[in-house]
C-alpha positions as CSV (number, residue, x, y, z in Angstrom):
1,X,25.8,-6.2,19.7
2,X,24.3,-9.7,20.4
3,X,22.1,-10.9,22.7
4,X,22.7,-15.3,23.4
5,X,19.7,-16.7,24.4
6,X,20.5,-20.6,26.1
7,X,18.3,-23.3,25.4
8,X,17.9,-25.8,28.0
9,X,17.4,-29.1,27.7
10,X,15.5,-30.9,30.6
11,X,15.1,-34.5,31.8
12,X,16.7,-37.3,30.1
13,X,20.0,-36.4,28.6
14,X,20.2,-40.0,27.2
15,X,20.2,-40.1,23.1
16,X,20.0,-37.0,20.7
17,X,17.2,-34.6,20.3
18,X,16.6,-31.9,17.5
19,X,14.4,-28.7,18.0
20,X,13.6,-25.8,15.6
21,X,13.7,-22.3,16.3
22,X,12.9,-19.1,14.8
23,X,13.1,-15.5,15.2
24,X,9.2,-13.7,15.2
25,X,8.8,-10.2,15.3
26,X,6.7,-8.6,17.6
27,X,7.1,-4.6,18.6
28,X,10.6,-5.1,17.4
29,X,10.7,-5.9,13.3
30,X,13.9,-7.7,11.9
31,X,16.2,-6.1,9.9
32,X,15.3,-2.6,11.9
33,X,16.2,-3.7,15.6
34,X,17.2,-7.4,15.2
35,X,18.4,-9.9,12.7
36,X,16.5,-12.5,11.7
37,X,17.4,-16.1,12.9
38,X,16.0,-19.5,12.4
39,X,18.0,-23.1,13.0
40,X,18.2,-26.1,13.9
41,X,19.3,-27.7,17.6
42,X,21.1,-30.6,17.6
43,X,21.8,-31.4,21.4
44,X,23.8,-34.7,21.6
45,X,23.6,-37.2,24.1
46,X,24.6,-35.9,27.7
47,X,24.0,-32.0,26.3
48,X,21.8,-30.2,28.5
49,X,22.7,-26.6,27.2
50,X,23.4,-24.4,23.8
51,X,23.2,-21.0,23.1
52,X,21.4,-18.9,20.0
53,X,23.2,-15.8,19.3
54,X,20.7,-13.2,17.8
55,X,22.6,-10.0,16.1
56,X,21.3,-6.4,18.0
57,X,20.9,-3.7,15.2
58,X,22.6,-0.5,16.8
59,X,21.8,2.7,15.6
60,X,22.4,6.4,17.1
61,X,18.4,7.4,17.2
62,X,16.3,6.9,20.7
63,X,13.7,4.5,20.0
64,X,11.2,2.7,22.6
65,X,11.8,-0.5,24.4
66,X,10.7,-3.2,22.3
67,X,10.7,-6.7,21.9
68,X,10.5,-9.8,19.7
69,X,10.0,-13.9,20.2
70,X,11.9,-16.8,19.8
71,X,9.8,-19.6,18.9
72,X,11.0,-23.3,19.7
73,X,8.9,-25.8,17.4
74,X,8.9,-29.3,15.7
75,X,11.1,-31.1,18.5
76,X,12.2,-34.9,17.6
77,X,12.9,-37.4,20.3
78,X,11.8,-34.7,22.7
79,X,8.7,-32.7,24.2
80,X,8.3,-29.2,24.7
81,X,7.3,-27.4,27.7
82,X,3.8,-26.5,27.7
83,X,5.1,-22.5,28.4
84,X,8.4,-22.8,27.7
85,X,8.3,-23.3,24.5
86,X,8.5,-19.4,23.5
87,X,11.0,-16.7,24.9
88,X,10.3,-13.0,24.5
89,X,13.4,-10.9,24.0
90,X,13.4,-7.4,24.9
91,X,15.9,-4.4,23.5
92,X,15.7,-1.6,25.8
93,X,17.5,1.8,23.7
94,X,20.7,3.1,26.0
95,X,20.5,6.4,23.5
96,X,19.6,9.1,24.7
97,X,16.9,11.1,23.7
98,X,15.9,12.4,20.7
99,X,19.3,11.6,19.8
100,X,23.0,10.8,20.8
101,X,23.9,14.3,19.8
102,X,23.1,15.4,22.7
103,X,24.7,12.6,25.0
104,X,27.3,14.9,26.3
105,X,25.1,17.7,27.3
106,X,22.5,15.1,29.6
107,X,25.0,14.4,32.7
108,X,22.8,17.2,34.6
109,X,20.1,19.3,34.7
110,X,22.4,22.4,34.1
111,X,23.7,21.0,30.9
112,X,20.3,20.1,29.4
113,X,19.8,23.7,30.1
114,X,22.0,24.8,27.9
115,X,21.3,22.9,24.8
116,X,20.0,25.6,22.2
117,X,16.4,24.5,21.4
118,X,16.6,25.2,18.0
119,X,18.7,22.3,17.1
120,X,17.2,20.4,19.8
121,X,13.8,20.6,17.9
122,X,15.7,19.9,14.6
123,X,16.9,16.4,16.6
124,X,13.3,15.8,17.6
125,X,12.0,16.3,13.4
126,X,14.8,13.9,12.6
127,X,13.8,11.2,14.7
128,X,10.3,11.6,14.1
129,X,10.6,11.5,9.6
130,X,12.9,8.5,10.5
131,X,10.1,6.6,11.5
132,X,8.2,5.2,8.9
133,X,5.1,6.1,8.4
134,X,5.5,9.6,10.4
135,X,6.7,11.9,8.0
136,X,3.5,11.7,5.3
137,X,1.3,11.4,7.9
138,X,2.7,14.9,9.7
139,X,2.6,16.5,5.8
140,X,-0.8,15.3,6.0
141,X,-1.9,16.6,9.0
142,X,-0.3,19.9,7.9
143,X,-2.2,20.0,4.5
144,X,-5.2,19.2,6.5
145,X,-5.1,21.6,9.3
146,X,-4.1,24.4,7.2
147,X,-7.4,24.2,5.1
148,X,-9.3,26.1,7.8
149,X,-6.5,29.5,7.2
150,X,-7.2,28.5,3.0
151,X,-11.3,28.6,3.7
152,X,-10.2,32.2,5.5
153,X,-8.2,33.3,2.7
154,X,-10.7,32.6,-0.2
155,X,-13.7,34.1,1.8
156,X,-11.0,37.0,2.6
157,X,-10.8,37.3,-1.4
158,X,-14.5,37.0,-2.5
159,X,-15.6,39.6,0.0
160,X,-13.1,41.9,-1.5
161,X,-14.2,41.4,-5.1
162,X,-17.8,41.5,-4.1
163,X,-17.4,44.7,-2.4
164,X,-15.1,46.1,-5.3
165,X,-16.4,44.6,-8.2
166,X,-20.3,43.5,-7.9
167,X,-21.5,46.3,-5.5
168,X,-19.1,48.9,-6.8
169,X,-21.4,51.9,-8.1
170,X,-18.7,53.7,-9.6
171,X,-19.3,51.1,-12.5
């Protein structure tokens, strides 16, 4: 998949005119959603139009709508617009969600029915420890709620020794 974004050139189309451009991530990082791109334009005289083709990464997880920029800079024999000089791109996700497993099963209500939530919820743990960043931070929150039931178990413990051992007066 590849999205072509045009470039247009406006006014004069007498002589040649250069402008950069260049990729710049925004919700969207390249090399997870897009590929990175940077160039040069070299319209010649009488070209008002060319095209950047920016590689789409494809994958088979649901993921958010999200976006990145393409930054036009460092024109030569030109001007740029004072608001046109920066195109956001967005990818909007056609998977479904929380994964294309399931892409036969969402034609209707009925049919999400019957999806077995077991392996529904196994879908939904896969997508969420393929994000980075998720999967520590939901051991963490784990680790961290479950220190209330350890504070419980250890005061569980030390009442039983106190009341078997230090108060025993079978000693």
């Amino acid at each position: 998949h590849k999205i072509k974004l045009h470039i247009i050139r406006m006014g004069s189309l007498h002589g040649s005119v250069l402008v950069n451009y260049h990729s710049m991530d925004d919700s969207a990082i390249a090399g997870e959603r897009y590929l990175e791109r940077s160039g040069r334009l070299h319209f010649e005289p009488g070209v008002c139009c060319m095209a950047i083709d920016i590689p789409i990464i494809k994958n088979d997880r649901w993921s958010t709508t999200v976006e990145f920029k393409v930054c036009l800079d460092h024109p030569t024999h030109c001007k740029l617009g004072n608001y046109l000089h920066t195109a956001r791109v967005k990818v909007i996700d056609d998977n479904v969600f929380p994964s294309d497993v399931f892409r036969d099963h969402v034609q209707g209500e009925e049919e999400v029915e019957q999806i077995d939530g077991f392996w529904l919820f196994l879908e939904y743990c896969r997508l969420n420890y393929g994000l980075s960043g998720i999967a520590w931070r939901t051991w963490l929150t784990i680790v961290l709620d479950q220190m209330k039931n350890v504070y419980l178990v250890l005061k569980f413990k030390l009442s039983i020794y106190m009341v078997n051992d230090v108060f025993n007066d079978d000693n």
